[in-house]
DRENPA-3360 file (N, C-alpha, C; in nm, 2 decimals, always signed):
BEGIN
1 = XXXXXXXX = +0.08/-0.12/+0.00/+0.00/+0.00/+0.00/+0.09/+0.12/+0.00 ~ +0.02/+0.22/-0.08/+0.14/+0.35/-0.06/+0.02/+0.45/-0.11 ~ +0.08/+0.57/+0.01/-0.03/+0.67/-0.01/+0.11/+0.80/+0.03 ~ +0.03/+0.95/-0.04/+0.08/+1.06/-0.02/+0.06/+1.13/+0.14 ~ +0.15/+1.21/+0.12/+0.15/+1.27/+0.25/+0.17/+1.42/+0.22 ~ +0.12/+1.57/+0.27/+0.12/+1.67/+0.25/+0.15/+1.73/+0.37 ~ +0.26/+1.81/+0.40/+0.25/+1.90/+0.49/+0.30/+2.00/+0.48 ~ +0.20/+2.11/+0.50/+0.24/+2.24/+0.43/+0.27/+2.31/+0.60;
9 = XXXXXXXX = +0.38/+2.40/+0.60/+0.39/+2.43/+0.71/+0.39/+2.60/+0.69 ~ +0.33/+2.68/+0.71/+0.36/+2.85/+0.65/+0.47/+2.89/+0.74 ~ +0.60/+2.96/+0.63/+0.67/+2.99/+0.69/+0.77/+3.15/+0.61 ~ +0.64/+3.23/+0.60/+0.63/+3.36/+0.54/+0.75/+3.42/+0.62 ~ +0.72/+3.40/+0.76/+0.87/+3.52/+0.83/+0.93/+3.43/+0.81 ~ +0.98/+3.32/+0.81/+1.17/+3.31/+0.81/+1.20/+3.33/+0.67 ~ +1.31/+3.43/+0.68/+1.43/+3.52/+0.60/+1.45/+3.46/+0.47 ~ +1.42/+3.45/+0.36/+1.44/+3.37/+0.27/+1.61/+3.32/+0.23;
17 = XXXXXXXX = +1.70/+3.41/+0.31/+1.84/+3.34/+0.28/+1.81/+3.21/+0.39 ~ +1.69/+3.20/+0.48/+1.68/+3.09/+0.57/+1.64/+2.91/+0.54 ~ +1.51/+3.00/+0.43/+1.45/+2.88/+0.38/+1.55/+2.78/+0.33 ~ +1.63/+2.75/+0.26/+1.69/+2.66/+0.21/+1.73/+2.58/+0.30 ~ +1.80/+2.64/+0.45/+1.83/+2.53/+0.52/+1.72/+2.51/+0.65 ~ +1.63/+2.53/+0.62/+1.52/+2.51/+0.68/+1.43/+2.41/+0.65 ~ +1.42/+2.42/+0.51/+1.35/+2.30/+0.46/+1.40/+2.21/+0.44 ~ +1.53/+2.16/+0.43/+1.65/+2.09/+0.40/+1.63/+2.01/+0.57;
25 = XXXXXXXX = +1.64/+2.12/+0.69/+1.62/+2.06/+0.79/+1.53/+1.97/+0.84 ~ +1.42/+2.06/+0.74/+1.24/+1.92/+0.80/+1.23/+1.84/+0.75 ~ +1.29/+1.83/+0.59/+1.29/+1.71/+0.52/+1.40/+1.59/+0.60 ~ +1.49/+1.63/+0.67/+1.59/+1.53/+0.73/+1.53/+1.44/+0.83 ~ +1.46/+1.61/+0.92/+1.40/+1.54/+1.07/+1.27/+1.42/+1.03 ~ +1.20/+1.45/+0.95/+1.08/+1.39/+0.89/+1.16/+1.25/+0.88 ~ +1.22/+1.23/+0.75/+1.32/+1.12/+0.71/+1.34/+1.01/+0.87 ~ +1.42/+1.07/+0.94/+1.42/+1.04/+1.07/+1.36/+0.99/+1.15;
33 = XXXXXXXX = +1.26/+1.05/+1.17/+1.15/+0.98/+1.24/+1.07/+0.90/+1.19 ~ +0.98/+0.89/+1.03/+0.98/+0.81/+0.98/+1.05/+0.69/+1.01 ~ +1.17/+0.67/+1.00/+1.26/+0.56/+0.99/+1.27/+0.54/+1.17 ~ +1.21/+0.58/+1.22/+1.21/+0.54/+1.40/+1.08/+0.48/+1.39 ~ +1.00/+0.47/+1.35/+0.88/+0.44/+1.37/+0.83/+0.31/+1.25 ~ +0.95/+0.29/+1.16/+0.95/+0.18/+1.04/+0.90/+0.21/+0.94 ~ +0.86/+0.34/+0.90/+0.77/+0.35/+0.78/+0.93/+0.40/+0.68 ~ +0.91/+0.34/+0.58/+0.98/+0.36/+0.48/+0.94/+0.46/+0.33;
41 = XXXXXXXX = +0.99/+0.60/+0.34/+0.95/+0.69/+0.29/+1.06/+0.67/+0.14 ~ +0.93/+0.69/+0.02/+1.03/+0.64/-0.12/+1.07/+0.78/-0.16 ~ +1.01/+0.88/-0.14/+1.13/+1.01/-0.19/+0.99/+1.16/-0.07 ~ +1.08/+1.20/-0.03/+1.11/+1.28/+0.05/+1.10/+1.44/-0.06 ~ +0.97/+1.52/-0.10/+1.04/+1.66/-0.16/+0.99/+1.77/-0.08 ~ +1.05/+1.83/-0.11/+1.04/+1.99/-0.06/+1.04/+2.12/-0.13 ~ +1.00/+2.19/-0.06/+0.95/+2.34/-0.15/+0.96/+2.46/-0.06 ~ +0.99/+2.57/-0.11/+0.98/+2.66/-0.03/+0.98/+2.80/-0.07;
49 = XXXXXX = +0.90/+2.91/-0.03/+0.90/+3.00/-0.11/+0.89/+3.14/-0.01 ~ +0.97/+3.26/-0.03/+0.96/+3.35/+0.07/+0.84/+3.42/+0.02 ~ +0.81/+3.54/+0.13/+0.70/+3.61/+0.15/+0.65/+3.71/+0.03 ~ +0.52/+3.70/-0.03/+0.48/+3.72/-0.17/+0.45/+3.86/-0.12 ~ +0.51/+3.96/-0.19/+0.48/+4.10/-0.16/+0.37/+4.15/-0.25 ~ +0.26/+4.20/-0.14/+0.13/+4.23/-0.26/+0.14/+4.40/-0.27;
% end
């Protein structure tokens, strides 16, 4: 069985020189605990975009 997983987390204030290693960081922790708990995750993506000036 294999299903999707979505988690969007809003992250408008952090600094956009931040994002890269920020989402870099949740994708790892995720990875992580997944793999503590046995679930075996087939690809891991991420996305990230700074604060849309209207």
């Amino acid at each position: 069985m294999s299903a999707d997983f979505l988690l969007e987390l809003l992250c408008e204030e952090i600094p956009a020189r931040m994002q890269a290693t920020a989402r870099n960081d949740v994708a790892r922790m995720l990875a992580q605990e997944l793999d503590a708990v046995g679930i075996a995750a087939q690809a891991i993506d991420v996305w990230s975009t700074p604060r849309a000036w209207r």
